[in-house]
C-alpha positions as CSV (number, residue, x, y, z in Angstrom):
1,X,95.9,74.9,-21.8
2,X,95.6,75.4,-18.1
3,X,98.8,76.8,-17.7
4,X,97.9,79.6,-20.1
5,X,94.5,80.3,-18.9
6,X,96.4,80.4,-16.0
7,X,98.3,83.0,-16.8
8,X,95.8,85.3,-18.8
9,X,93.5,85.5,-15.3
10,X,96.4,86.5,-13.2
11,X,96.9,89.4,-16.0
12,X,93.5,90.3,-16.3
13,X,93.1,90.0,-12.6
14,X,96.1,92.5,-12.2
15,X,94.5,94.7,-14.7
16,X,90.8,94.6,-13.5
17,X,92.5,96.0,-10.0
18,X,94.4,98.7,-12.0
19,X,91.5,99.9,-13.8
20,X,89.5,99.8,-11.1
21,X,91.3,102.2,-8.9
22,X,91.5,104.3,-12.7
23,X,87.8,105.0,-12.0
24,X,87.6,108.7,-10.8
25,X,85.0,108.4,-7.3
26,X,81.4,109.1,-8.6
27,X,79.9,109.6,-5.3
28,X,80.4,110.2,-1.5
29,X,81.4,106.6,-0.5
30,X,84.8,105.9,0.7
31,X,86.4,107.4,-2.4
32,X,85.9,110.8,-0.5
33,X,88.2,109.3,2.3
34,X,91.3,109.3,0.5
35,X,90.6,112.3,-1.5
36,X,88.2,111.4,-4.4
37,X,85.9,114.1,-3.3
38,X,88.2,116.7,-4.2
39,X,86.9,118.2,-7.1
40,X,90.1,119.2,-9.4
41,X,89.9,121.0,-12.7
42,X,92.5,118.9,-13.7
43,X,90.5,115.5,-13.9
44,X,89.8,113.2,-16.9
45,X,87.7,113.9,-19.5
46,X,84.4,112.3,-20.7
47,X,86.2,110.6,-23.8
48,X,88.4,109.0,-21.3
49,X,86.1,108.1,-19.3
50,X,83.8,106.4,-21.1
51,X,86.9,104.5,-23.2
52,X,88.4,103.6,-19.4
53,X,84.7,101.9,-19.1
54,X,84.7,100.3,-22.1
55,X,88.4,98.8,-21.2
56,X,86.9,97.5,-18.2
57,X,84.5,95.7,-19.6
58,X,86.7,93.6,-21.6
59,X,89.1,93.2,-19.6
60,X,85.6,91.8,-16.9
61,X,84.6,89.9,-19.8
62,X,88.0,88.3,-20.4
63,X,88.2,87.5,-16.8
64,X,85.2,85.7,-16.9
65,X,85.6,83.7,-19.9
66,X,89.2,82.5,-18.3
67,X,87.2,82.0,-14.5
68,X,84.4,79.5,-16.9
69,X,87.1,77.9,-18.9
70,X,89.6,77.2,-15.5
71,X,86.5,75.3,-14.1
72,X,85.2,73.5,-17.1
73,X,88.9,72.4,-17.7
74,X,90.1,71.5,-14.2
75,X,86.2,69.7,-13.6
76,X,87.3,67.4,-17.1
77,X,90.7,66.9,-15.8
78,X,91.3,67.3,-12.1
79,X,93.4,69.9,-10.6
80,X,97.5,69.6,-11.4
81,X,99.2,66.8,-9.2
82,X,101.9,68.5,-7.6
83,X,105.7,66.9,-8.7
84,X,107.5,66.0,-5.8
């Protein structure tokens, strides 16, 4: 059970950075320093960004559950003794 908890935060993890750096810069913070304040006809539109939202939520909310569940687990059980 650990070992697949595990393995869905390092997923989620790996997905949470991907669809952060999704997110198209909303204001003049350091977005604007590698080009985000570029305003380009060509960017996403409000479906997308509202369902690019709504996927990283879930994917926040996944994380979480898996961070909770890791610690309740490992608290019950103690961390995995290394083989060796």
């Amino acid at each position: 059970m650990v070992l697949a908890l595990s393995i869905v935060l390092t997923i989620t993890s790996i997905g949470m950075i991907v669809l952060v750096l999704l997110h198209k810069g909303k204001g003049g913070g350091l977005s604007t320093m590698f080009g985000g304040g570029v305003s380009s006809s060509l960017g996403g539109s409000a479906v997308v960004e509202k369902n690019l939202d709504r996927l990283t939520i879930v994917c926040g909310l996944v994380w979480a559950v898996c961070i909770i569940a890791l610690g309740l687990l490992l608290k019950e059980t103690g961390p995995p003794v290394p083989l060796g």
